[in-house]
GUVOTI-431201 format. One record per residue (C-alpha): residue number from 1; x, z, y. Coordinates in Angstrom, 2 decimals. Each point is the difference from the previous one (the first is absolute). Layout:
% residues N
+-----+---------+---------+---------+
|   n |      c1 |      c3 |      c2 |
+-----+---------+---------+---------+
| NUM |       X |       Z |       Y |
...
+-----+---------+---------+---------+
% end
This chain:
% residues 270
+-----+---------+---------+---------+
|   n |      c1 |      c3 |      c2 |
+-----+---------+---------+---------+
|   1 |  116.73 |  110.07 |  116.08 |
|   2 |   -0.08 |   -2.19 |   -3.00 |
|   3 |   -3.06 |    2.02 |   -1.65 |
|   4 |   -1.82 |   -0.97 |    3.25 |
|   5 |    0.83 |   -3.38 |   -0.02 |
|   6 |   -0.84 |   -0.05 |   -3.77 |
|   7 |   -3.86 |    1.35 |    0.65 |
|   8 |   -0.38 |   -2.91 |    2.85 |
|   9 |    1.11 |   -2.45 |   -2.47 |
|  10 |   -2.41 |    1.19 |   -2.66 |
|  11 |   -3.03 |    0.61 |    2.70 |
|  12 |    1.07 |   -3.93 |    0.66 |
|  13 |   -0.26 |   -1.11 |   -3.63 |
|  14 |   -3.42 |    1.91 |   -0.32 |
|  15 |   -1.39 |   -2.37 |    3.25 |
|  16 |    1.18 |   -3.46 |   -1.89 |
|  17 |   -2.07 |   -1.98 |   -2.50 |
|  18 |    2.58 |   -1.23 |   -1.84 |
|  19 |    0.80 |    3.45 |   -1.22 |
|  20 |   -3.31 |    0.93 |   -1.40 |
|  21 |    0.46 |   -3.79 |   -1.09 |
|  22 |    2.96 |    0.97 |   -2.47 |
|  23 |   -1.83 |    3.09 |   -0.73 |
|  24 |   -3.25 |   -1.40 |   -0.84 |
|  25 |    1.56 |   -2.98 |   -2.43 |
|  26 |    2.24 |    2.49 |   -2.30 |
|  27 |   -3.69 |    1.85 |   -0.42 |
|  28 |   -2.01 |   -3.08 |   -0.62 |
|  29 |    2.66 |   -2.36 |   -2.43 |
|  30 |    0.22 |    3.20 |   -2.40 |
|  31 |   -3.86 |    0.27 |   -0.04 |
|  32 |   -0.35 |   -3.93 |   -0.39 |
|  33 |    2.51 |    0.24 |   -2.63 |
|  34 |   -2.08 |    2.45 |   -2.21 |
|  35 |   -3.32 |   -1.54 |    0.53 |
|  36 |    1.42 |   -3.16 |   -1.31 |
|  37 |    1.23 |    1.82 |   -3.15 |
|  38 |   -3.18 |    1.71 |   -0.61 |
|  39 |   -1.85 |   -3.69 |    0.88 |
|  40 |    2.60 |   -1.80 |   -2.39 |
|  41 |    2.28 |    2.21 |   -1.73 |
|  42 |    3.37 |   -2.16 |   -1.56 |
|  43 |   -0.11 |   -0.48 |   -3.71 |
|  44 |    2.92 |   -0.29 |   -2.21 |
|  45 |    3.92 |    0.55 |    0.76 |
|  46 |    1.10 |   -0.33 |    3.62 |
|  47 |    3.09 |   -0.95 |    1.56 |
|  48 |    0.43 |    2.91 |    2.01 |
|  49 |    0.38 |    3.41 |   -2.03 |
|  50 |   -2.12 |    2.36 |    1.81 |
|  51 |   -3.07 |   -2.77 |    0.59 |
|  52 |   -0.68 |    0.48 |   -4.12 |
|  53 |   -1.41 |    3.27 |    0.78 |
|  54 |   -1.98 |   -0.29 |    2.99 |
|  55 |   -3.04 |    0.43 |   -1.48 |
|  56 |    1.55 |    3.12 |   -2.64 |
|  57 |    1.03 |    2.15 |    2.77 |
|  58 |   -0.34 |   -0.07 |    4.11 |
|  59 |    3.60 |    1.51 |    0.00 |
|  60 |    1.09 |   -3.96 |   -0.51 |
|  61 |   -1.88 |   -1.18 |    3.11 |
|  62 |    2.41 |    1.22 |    2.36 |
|  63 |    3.18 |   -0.92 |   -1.83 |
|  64 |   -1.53 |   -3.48 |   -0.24 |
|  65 |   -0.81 |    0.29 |    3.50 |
|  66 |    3.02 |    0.66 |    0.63 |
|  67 |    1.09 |   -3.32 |   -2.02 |
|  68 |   -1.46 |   -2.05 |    1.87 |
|  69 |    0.05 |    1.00 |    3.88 |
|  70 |    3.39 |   -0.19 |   -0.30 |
|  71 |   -0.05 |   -3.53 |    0.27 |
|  72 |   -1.55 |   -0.37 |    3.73 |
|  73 |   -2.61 |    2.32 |    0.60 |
|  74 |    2.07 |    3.17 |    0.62 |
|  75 |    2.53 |   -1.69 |    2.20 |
|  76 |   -3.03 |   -1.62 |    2.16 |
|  77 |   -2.04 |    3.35 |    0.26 |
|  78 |    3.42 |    1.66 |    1.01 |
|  79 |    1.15 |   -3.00 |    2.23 |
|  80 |   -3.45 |    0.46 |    1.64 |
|  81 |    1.43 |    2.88 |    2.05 |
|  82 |    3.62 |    0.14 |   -0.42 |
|  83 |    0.03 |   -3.59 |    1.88 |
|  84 |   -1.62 |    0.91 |    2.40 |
|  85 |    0.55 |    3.40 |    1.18 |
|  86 |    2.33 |   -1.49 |    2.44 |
|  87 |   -0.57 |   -3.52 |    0.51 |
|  88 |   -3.45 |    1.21 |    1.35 |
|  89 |    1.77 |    1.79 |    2.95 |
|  90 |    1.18 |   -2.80 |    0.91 |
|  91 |   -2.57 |   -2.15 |   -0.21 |
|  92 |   -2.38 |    2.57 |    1.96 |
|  93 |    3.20 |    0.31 |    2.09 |
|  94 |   -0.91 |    4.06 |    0.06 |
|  95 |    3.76 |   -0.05 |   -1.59 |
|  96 |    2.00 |    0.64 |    3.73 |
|  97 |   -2.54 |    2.53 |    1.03 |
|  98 |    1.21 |    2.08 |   -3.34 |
|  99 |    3.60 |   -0.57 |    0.32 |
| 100 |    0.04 |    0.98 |    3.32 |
| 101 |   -1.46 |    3.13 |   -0.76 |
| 102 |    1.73 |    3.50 |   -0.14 |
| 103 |   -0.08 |   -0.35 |   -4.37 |
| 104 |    3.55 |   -1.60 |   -0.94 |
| 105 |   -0.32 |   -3.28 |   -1.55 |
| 106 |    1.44 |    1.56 |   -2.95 |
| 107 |   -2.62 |    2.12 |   -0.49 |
| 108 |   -3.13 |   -2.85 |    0.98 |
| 109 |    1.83 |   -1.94 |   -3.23 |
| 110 |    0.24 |    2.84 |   -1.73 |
| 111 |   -3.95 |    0.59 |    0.39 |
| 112 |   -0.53 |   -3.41 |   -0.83 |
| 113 |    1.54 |   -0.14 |   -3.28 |
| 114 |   -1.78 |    3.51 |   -1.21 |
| 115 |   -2.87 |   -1.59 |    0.65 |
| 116 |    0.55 |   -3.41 |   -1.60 |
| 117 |    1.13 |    2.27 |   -3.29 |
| 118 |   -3.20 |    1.95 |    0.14 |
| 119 |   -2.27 |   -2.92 |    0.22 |
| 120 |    2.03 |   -1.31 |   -3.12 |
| 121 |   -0.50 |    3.12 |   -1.92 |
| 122 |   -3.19 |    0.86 |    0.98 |
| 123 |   -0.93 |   -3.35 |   -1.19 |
| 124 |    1.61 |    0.51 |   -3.26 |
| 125 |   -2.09 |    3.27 |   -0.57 |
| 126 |   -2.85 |   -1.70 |    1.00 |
| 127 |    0.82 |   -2.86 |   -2.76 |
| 128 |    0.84 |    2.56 |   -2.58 |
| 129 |   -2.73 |    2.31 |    0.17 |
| 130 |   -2.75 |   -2.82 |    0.15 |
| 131 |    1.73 |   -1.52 |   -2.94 |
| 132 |    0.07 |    3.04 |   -2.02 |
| 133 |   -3.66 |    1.35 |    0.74 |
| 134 |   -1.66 |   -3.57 |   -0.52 |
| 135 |    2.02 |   -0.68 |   -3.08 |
| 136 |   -0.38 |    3.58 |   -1.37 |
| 137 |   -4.13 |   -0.51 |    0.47 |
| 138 |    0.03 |   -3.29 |   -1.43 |
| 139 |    2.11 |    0.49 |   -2.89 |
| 140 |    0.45 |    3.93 |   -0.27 |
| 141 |    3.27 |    1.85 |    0.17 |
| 142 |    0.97 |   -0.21 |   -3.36 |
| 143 |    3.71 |   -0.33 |   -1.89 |
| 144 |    2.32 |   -2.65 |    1.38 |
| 145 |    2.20 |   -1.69 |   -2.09 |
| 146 |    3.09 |   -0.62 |    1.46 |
| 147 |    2.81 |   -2.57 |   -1.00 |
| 148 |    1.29 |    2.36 |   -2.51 |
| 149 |   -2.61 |    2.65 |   -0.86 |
| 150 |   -3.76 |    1.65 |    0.54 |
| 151 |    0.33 |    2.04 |    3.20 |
| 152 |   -2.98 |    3.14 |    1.03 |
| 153 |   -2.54 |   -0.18 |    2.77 |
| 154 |    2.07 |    2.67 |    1.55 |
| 155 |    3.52 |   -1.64 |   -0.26 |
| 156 |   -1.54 |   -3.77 |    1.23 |
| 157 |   -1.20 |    1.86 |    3.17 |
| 158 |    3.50 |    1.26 |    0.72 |
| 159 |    1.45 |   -3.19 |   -1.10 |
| 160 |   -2.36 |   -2.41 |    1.95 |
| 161 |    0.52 |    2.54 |    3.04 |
| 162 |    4.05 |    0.05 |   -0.35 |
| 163 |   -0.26 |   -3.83 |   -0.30 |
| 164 |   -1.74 |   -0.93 |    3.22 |
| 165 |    3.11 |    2.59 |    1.39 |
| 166 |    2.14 |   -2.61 |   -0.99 |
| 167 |   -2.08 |   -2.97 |    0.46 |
| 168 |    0.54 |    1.77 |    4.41 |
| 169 |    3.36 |   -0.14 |    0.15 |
| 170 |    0.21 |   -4.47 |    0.28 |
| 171 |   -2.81 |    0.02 |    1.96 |
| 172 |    1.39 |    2.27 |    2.51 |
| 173 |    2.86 |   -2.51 |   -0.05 |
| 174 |   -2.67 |   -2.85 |    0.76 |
| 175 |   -1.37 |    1.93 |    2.77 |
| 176 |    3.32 |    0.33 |    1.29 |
| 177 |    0.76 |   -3.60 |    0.21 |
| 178 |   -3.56 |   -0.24 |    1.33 |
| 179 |    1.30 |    2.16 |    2.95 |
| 180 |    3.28 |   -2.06 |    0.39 |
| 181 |   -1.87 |   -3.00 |    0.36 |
| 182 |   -2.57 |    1.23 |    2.68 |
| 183 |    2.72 |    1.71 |    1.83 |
| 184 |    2.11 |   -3.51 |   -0.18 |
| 185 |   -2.69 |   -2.22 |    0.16 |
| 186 |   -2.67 |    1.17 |    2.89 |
| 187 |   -2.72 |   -2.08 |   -2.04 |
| 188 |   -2.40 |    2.40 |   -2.34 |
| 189 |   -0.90 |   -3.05 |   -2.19 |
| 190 |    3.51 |   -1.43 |   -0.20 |
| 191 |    0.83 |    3.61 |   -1.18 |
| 192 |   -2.50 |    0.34 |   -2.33 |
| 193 |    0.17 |   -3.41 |   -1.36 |
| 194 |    3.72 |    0.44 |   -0.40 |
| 195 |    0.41 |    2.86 |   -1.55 |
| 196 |   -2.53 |   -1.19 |   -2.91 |
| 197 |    2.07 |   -3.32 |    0.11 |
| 198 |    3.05 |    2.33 |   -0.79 |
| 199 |   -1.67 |    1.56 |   -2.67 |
| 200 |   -0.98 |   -2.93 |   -1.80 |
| 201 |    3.54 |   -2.02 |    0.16 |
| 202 |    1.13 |    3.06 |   -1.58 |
| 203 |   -2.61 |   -0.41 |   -3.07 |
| 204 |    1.30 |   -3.96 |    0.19 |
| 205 |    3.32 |    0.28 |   -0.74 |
| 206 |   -1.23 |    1.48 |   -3.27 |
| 207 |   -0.74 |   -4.08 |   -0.71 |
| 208 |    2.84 |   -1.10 |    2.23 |
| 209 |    3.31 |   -1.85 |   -2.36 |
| 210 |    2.92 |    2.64 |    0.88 |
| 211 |   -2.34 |    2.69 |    1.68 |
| 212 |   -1.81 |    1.09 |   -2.84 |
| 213 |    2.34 |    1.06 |   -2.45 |
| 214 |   -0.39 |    4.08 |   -0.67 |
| 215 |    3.38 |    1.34 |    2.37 |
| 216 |   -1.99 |   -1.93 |    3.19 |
| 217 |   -3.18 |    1.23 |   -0.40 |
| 218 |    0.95 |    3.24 |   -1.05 |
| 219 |    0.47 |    0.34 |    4.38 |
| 220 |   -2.67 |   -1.41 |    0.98 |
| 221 |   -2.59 |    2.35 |    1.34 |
| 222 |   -3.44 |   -1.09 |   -1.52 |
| 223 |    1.61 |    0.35 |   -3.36 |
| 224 |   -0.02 |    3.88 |    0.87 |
| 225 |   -3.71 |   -0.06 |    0.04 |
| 226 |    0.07 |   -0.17 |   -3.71 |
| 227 |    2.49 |    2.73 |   -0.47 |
| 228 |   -2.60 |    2.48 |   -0.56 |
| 229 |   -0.84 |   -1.43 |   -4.07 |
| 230 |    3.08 |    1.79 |   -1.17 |
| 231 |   -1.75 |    3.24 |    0.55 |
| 232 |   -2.62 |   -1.51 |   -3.02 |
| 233 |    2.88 |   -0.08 |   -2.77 |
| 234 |    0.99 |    3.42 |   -2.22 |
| 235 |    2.53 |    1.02 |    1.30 |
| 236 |   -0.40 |   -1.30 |    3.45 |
| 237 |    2.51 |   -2.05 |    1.39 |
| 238 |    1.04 |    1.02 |    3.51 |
| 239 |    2.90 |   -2.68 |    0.22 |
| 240 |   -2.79 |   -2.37 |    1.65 |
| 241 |   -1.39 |    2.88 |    2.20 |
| 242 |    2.99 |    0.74 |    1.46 |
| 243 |    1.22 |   -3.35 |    0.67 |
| 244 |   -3.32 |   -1.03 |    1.93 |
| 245 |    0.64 |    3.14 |    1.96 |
| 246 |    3.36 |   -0.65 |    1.19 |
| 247 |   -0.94 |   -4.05 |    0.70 |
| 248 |   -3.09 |    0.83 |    1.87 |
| 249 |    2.05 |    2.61 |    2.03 |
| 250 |    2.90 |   -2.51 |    0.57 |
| 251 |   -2.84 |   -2.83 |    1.15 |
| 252 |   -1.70 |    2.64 |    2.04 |
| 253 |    3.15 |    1.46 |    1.83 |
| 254 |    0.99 |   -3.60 |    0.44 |
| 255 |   -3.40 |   -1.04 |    1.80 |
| 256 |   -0.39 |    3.31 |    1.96 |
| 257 |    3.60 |    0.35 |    1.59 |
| 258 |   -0.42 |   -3.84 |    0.99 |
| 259 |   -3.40 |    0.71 |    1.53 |
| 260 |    1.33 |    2.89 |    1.86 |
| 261 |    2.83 |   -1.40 |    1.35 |
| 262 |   -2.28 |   -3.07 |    1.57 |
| 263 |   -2.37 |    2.64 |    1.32 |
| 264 |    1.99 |    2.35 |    2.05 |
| 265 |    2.42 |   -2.80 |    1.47 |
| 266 |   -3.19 |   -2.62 |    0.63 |
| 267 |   -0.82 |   -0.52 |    3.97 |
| 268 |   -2.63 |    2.14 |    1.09 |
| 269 |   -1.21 |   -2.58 |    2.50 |
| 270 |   -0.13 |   -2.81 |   -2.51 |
+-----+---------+---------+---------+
% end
């Protein structure tokens, strides 16, 4: 029952622009990215680690990538969907003829959130391998140093892969407050604007007096998308890996079970 509902919601995603919207933008920013390095490439020492070696290796495009959508542009390209994939129903007001139909409502929210988390990581493989190939052809897929060594070709592919692995696991807890706020709200850009708003007060606080000292931010969700650098130190540290794992999973469980709830208690003539 829920594997049915789950293709409908997916043939439904493939019918609305603002998917191929998200789609299109983590293929095109990646490609924009590169052609501006191979237009301009930076000179001298950079702020950010991996951005020194752009133009050494394509293996730091996507960790740089990486750097900066975490910012806004992943939490807006997963938004895009995620806020919408009820809020829509509503608005269409197709929402009662689904309820009422012989699928639980369990199992309709069910579909709905499989598909919001496919979107999001079918946009993040998008993101990654457009990043890699473009970087790799404009700068070549040579050794990447690391913050504490030289690392092979063949170990910065696994690394870079096992990276965006762990770059998924906050923005699966975005697209689950993205799905708490459609279900909640019944607007798709109050949704979607809201759960980038929540995104970015969480990278505030970081400037906030009494929010941004280290045991604070350590729980707040967008600092998870960065957990993925410890994997570039010998040995790698895992503390950081775990910890965004079990904070995006808390956040997530949080957003989902409050989302639920609303949806299979709301008033089907409403």
């Amino acid at each position: 029952m829920t594997l049915r509902a789950y293709r409908w919601e997916l043939r439904k995603l493939l019918s609305q622009k603002r998917t191929f919207l998200g789609l299109g933008a983590v293929v095109v920013i990646p490609l924009l990215f590169v052609t501006a390095l191979v237009l301009n490439p930076p000179q001298g020492e950079r702020t950010q680690f991996f951005f020194r070696y752009v133009t050494e290796t394509g293996w730091a495009v996507p960790l740089i990538l990486l750097v900066f959508s975490s910012i806004w542009f992943f939490p807006l390209v997963t938004a895009l969907v995620a806020g919408d994939i009820v809020a829509a129903e509503d608005q269409n007001r197709t929402l009662k003829t689904i309820l009422t139909r012989s699928t639980t409502r369990t199992s309709v929210f069910a579909a709905k959130v499989l598909a919001a988390f496919t979107y999001a990581l079918v946009a993040l493989l998008l993101f990654g391998l457009t990043s890699t190939v473009a970087g790799g052809l404009a700068s070549g897929f040579d050794e990447l140093p690391t913050f504490t060594t030289v690392i092979s070709p063949g170990r910065a592919a696994v690394l870079v892969a096992a990276s965006f692995a762990v770059y998924a696991m906050p923005v699966l807890a975005i697209a689950a407050i993205g799905v708490l706020l459609s279900t909640i709200s019944k607007n798709s850009a109050g949704a979607v604007v809201g759960t980038l708003m929540v995104s970015l007060t969480m990278q505030l606080t970081r400037i906030i007096p009494g929010l941004d000292g280290d045991g604070v931010q350590r729980l707040m969700l967008t600092r998870q998308l960065n957990a993925w650098q410890s994997l570039f130190r010998e040995p790698i540290d895992w503390s950081p890996i775990v910890h965004g794992a079990w904070v995006s999973v808390v956040y997530a469980a949080v957003a989902l079970v409050i989302a639920w709830l609303h949806f299979v208690r709301r008033d089907v003539v409403a």
